[in-house]
Structures are given as C-alpha cells and as structure tokens.
C-alpha positions in Angstrom: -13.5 7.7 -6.5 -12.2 8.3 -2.9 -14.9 11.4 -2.8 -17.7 9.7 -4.7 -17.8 7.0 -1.8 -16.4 8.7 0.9 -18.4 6.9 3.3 -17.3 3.5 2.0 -13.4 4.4 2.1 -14.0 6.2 6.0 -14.8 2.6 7.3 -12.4 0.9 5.1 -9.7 2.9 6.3 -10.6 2.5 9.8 -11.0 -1.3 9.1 -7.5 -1.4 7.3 -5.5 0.1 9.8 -6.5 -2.5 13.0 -6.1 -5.1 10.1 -2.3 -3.7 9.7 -1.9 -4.4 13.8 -3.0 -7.4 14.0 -3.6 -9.6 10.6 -4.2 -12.8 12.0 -7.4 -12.3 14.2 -9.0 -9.3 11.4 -8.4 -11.7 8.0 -12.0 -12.5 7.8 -13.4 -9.3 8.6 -11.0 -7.8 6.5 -12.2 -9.9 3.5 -16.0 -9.1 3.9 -15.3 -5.0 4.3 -12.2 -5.7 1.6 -14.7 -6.8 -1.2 -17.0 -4.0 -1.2 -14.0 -1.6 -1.2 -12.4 -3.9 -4.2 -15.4 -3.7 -6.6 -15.8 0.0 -6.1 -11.8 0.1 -6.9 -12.4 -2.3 -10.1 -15.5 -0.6 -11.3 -13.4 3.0 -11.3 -10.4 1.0 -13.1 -12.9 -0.3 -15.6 -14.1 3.4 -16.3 -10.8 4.5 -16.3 -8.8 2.1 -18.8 -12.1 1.4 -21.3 -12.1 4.8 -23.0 -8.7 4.3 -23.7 -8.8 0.5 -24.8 -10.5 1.7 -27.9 -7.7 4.2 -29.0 -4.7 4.0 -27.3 -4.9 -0.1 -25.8 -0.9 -0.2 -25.7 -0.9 2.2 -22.8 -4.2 0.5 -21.2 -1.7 -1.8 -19.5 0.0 0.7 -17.7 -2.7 3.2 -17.3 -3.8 0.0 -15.0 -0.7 -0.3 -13.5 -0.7 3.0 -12.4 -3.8 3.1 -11.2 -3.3 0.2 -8.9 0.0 1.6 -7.4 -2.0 5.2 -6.4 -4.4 3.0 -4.9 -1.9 0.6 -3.0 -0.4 4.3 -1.6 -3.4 5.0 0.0 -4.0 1.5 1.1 -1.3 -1.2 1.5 -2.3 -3.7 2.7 -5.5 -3.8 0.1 -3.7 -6.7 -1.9 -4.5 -8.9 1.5 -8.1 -8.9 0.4 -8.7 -12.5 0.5 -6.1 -14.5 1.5 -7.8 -17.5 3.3 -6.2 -17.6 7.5 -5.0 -20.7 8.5 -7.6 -22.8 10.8 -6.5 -23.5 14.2 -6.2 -26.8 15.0 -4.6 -28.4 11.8 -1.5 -29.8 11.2 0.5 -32.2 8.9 1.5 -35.0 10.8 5.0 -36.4 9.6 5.1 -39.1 8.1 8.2 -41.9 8.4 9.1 -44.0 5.4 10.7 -47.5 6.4 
C-alpha cells in the first residue's frame, strides 16, 4: 500500500506531522489531504479482509482490527480525519432561570 502510493503517503506524512504541532489552525486542511489518504487505506482494507470474508469471516473482524492498528503506527493521528474545528466566534450564552 504504502509503496503502491508512495507519492500520496510522502505528502500525507508531511501534512500529518505539522497537523500533530498545531491541530487547531491544520483541521481543515488536514481533512481535505486526510480523505484521499483514508480511501486509499479503506480500498487496501477492502482487498485485504474480502478474500477472507468468504472462508474464514470469524477472523475478518480482527484481520481489520489489525490492520487498522499497523496503520495507526505509522500514522496517529489519522483517526482526526474529520473532526469538524470549532468556529471562532460562537458561544453559548448562559441562561438564568427565575
């Protein structure tokens, strides 16, 4: 996977190291650049746990599992793929009951 798209995961990893320095000013860009990276990820999953789904779908599960955790050692911080920042500006005003 990681060879296959070697170009792709070169820029992502530059990408997801300044997003690990400074999350709050990189979510957006790090959710464009994050959902390329995230449907080559599920597309290699998908190859991976459908030739055992038909003989062996018990393990499929954690064949998955597996999977996810080798790619969450290369990349931590790839579960941050779209989490929606908070917008400057709003808040909840507090209310008072009477």
């Amino acid at each position: 996977m990681l060879a296959e798209n070697k170009g792709e995961f070169t820029e992502f990893r530059k990408l997801h190291d300044r997003y690990a320095m400074d999350e709050d000013n990189l979510q957006e860009e790090f959710n464009i650049g994050g959902k390329k990276i995230q449907a080559i990820i599920r597309e290699y999953e998908d190859r991976l746990c459908k030739n055992t789904e038909k003989t062996y779908s018990m393990f499929t599960g954690n064949l998955s599992e597996k999977f996810w955790s080798e790619v969450r050692a290369e990349f931590p911080m790839i579960d941050h793929i779209g989490i929606i920042g908070s917008k400057p500006g709003f808040t909840l005003r507090k209310i008072t009951l009477k």
